[in-house]
SEZA-726003 format. One record per residue: residue number from 1; residue in one letter; x, y, z of N, C-alpha, C, CB in turn. Coordinates in steps of 0.02 Angstrom, whole numbers, plus 50000, padded with zeros to 5 digits. Glycine has a CB too. Example, Ala and Ser with C-alpha at 12.3 -4.5 7.8 and 13.67 -1.06 7.14 Angstrom:
# residues 2
+-----+-----+-------+-------+-------+-------+-------+-------+-------+-------+-------+-------+-------+-------+
|   n | res |   n.u |   n.v |   n.w |  ca.u |  ca.v |  ca.w |   c.u |   c.v |   c.w |  cb.u |  cb.v |  cb.w |
+-----+-----+-------+-------+-------+-------+-------+-------+-------+-------+-------+-------+-------+-------+
|   1 |   A | 50660 | 49716 | 50390 | 50615 | 49775 | 50390 | 50660 | 49835 | 50390 | 50565 | 49776 | 50452 |
|   2 |   S | 50642 | 49888 | 50354 | 50684 | 49947 | 50357 | 50645 | 50002 | 50394 | 50704 | 49970 | 50286 |
+-----+-----+-------+-------+-------+-------+-------+-------+-------+-------+-------+-------+-------+-------+
END
This chain:
# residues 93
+-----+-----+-------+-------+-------+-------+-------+-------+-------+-------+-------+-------+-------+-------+
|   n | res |   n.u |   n.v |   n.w |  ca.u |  ca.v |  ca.w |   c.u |   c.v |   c.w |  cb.u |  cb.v |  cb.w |
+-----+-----+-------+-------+-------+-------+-------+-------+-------+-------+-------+-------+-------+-------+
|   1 |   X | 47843 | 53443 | 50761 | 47863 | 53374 | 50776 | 47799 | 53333 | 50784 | 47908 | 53370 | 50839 |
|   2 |   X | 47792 | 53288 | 50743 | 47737 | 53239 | 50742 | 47746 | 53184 | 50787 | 47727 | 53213 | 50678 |
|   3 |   X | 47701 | 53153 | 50847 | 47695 | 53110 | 50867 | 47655 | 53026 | 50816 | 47667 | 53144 | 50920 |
|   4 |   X | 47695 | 52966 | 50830 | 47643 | 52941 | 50802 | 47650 | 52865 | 50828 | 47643 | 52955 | 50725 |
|   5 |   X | 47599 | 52821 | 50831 | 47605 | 52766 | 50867 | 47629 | 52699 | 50795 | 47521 | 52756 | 50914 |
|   6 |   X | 47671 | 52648 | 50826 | 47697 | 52603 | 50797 | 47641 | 52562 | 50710 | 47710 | 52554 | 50868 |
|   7 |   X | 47571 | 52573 | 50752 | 47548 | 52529 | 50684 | 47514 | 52594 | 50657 | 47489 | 52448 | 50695 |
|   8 |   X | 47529 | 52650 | 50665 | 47494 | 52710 | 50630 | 47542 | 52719 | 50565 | 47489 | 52786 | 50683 |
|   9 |   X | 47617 | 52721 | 50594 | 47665 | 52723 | 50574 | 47699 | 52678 | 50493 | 47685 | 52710 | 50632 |
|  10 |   X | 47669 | 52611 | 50539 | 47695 | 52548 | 50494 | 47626 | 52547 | 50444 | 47709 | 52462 | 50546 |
|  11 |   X | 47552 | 52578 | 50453 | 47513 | 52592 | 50389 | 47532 | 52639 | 50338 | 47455 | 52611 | 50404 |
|  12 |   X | 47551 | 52694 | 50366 | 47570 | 52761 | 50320 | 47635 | 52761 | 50324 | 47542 | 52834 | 50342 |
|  13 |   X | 47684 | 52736 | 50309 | 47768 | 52751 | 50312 | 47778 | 52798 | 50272 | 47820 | 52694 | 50290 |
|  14 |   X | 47767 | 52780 | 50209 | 47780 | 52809 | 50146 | 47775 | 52918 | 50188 | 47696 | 52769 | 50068 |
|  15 |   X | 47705 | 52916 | 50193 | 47683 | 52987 | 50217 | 47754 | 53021 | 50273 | 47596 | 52975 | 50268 |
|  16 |   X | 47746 | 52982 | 50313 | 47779 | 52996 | 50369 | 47858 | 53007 | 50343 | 47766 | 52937 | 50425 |
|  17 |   X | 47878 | 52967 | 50305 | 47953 | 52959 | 50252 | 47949 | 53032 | 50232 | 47952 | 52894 | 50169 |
|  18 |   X | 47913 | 53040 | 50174 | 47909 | 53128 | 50164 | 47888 | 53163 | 50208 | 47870 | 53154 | 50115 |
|  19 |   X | 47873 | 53160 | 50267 | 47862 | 53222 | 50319 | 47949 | 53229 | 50358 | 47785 | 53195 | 50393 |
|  20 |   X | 47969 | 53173 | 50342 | 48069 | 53166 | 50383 | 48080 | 53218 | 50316 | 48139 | 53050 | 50382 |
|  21 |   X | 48072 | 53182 | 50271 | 48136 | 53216 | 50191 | 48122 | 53287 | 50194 | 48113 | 53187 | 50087 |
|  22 |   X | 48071 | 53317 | 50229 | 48052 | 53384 | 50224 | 48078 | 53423 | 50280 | 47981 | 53390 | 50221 |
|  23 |   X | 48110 | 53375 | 50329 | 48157 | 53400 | 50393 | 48113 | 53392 | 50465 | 48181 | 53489 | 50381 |
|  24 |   X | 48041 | 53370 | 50461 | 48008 | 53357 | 50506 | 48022 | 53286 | 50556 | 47952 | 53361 | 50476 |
|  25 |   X | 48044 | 53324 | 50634 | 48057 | 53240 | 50655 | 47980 | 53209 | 50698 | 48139 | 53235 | 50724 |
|  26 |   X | 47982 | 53134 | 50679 | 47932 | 53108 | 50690 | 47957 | 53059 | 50754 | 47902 | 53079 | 50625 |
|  27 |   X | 47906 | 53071 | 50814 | 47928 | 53006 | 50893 | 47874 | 52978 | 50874 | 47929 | 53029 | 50997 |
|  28 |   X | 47918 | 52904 | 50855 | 47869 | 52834 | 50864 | 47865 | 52830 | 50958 | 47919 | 52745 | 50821 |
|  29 |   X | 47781 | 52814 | 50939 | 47778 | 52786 | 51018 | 47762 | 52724 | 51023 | 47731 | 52819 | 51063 |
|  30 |   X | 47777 | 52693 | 51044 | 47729 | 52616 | 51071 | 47683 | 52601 | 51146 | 47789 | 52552 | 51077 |
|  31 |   X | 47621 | 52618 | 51127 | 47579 | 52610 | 51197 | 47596 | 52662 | 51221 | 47591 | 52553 | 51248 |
|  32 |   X | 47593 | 52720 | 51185 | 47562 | 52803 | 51196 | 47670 | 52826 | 51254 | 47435 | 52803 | 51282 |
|  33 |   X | 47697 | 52781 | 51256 | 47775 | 52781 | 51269 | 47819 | 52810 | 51214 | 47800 | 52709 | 51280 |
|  34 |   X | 47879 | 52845 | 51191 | 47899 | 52876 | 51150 | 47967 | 52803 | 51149 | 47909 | 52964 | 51169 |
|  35 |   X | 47952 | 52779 | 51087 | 48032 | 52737 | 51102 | 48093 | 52753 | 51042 | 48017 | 52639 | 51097 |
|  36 |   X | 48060 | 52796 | 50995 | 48103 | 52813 | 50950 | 48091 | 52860 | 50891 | 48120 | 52760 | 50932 |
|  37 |   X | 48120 | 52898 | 50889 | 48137 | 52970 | 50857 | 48177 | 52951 | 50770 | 48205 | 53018 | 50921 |
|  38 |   X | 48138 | 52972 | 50721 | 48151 | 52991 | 50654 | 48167 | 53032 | 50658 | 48116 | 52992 | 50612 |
|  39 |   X | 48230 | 53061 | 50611 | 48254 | 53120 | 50594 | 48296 | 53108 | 50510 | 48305 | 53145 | 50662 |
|  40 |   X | 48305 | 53141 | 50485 | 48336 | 53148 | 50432 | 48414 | 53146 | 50440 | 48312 | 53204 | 50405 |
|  41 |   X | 48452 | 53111 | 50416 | 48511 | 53099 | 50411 | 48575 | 53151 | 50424 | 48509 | 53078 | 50356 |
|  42 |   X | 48555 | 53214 | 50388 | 48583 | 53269 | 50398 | 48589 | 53285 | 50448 | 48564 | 53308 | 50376 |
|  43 |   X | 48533 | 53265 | 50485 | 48518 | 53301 | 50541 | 48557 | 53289 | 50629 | 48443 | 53287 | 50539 |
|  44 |   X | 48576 | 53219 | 50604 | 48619 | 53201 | 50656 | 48686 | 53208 | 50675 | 48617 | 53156 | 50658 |
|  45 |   X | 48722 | 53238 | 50716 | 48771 | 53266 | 50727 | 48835 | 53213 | 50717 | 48760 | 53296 | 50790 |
|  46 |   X | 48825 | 53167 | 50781 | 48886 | 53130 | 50762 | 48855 | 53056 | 50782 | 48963 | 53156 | 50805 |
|  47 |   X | 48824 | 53018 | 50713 | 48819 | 52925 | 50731 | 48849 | 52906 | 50774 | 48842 | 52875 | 50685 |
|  48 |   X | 48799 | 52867 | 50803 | 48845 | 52825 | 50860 | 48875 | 52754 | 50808 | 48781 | 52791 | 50943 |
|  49 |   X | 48836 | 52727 | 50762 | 48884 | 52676 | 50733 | 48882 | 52681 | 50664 | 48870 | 52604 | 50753 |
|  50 |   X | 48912 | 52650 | 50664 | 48965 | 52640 | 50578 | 48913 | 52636 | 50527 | 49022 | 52553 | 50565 |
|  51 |   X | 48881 | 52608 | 50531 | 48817 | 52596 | 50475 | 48774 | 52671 | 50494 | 48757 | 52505 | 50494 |
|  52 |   X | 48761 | 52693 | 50536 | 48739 | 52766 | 50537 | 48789 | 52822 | 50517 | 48717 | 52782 | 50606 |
|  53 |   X | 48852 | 52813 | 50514 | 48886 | 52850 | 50446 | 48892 | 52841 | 50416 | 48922 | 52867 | 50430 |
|  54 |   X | 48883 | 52782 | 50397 | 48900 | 52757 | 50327 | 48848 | 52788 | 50270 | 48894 | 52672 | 50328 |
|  55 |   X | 48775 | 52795 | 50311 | 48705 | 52814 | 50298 | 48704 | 52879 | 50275 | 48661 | 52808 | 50355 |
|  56 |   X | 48767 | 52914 | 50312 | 48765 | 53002 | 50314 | 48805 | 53022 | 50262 | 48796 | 53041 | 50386 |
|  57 |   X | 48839 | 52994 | 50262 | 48888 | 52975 | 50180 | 48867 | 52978 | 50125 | 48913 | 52912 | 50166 |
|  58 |   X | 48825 | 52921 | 50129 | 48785 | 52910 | 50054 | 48711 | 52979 | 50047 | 48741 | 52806 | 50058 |
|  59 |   X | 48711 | 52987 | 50076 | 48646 | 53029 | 50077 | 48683 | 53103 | 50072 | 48594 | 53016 | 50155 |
|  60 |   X | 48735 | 53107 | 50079 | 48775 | 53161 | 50058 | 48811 | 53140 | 49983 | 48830 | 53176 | 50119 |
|  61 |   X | 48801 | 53089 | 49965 | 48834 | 53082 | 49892 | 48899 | 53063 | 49901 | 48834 | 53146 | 49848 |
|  62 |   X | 48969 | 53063 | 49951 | 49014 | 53036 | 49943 | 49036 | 52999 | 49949 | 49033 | 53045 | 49948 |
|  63 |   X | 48980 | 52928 | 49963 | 49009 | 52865 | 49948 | 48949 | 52820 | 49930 | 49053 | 52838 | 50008 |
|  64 |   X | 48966 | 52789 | 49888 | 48885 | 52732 | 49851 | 48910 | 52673 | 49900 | 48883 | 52696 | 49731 |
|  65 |   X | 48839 | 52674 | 49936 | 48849 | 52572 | 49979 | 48831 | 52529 | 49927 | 48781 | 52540 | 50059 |
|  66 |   X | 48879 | 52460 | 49942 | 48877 | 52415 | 49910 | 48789 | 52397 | 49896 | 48922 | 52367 | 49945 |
|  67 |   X | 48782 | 52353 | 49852 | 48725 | 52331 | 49840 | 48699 | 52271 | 49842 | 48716 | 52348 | 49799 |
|  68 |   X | 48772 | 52214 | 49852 | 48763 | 52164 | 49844 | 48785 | 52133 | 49931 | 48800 | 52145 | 49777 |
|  69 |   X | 48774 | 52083 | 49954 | 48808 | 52044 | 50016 | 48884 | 52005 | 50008 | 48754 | 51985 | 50036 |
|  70 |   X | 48915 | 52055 | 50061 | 49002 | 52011 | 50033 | 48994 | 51968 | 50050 | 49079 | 52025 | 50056 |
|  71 |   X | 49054 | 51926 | 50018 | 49082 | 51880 | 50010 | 49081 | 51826 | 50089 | 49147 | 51910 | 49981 |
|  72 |   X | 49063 | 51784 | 50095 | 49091 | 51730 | 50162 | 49148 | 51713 | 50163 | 49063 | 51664 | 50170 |
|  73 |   X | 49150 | 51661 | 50172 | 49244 | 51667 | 50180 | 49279 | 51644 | 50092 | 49283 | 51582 | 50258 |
|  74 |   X | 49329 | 51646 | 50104 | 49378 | 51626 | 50027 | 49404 | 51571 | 50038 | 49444 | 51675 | 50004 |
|  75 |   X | 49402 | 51514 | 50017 | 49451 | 51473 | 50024 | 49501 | 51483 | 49974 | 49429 | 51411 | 50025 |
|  76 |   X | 49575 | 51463 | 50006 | 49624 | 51441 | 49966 | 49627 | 51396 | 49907 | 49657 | 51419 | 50000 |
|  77 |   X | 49632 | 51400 | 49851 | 49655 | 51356 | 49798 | 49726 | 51334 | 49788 | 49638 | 51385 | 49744 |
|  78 |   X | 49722 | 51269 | 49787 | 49791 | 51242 | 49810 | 49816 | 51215 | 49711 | 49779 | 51154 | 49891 |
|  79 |   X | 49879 | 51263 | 49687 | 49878 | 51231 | 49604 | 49962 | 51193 | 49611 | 49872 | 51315 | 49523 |
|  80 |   X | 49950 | 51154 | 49577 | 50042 | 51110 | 49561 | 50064 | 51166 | 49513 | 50046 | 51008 | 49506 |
|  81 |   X | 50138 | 51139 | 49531 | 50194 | 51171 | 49486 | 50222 | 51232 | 49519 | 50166 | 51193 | 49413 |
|  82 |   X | 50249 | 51252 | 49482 | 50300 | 51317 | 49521 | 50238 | 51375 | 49539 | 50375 | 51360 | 49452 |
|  83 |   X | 50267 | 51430 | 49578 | 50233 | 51475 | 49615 | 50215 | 51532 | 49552 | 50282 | 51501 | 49682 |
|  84 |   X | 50167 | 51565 | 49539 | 50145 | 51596 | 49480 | 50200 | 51662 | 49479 | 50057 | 51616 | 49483 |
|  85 |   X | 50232 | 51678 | 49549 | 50284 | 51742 | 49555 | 50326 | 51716 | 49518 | 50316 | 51768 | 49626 |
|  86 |   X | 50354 | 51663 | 49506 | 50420 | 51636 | 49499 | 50407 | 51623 | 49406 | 50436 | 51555 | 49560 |
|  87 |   X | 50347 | 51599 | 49400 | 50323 | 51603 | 49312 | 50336 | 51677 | 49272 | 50227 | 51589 | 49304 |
|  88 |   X | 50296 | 51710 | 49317 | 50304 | 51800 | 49300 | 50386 | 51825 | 49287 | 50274 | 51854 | 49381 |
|  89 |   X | 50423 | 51807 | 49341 | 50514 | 51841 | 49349 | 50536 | 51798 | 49264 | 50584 | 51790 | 49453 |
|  90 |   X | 50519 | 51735 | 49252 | 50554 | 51685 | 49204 | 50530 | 51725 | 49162 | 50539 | 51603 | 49196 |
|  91 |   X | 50446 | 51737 | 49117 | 50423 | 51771 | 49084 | 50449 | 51843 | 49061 | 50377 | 51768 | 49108 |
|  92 |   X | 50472 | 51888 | 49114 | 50509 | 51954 | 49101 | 50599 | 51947 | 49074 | 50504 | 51998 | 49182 |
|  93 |   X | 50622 | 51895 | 49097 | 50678 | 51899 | 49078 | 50689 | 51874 | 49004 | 50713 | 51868 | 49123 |
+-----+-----+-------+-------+-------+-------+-------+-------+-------+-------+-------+-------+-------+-------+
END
């Protein structure tokens, strides 16, 4: 288990990234304090939130995250004339 401090960290990520993918966990410290622990995805038993399973998911292959940012809201489109259900029933008969 590698110790390592915040701007040691944020110079070499990349390094430290492949020392996790290899199963090694790395404690960020800040001001020689431990405030947070890398580990590999696998490695965590049970996420505390949704986006940390969601994480464990994809990194297991059974589900691709979106790629794009949804949607804000939808507005309604308001069209004249009859209701498009009621076009469809006329259409089949």
């Amino acid at each position: 288990m590698a110790a390592v401090g915040v701007k040691e960290l944020k110079n070499r990520l990349t390094q430290y990234l492949r020392r996790v993918k290899q199963g090694e966990e790395v404690i960020v410290t800040e001001r020689g304090r431990p405030v947070a622990l890398i580990q590999r995805i696998q490695a965590v038993e049970r996420p505390a939130s949704l986006e940390a399973r969601l994480a464990g998911l994809a990194a297991r292959g059974a589900v691709t995250l979106p790629t794009r940012r949804p949607l804000r809201s939808v507005r309604p489109v308001r069209v004249a004339g009859p209701p498009v259900s009621r076009l469809i029933l006329d259409d089949r008969r």
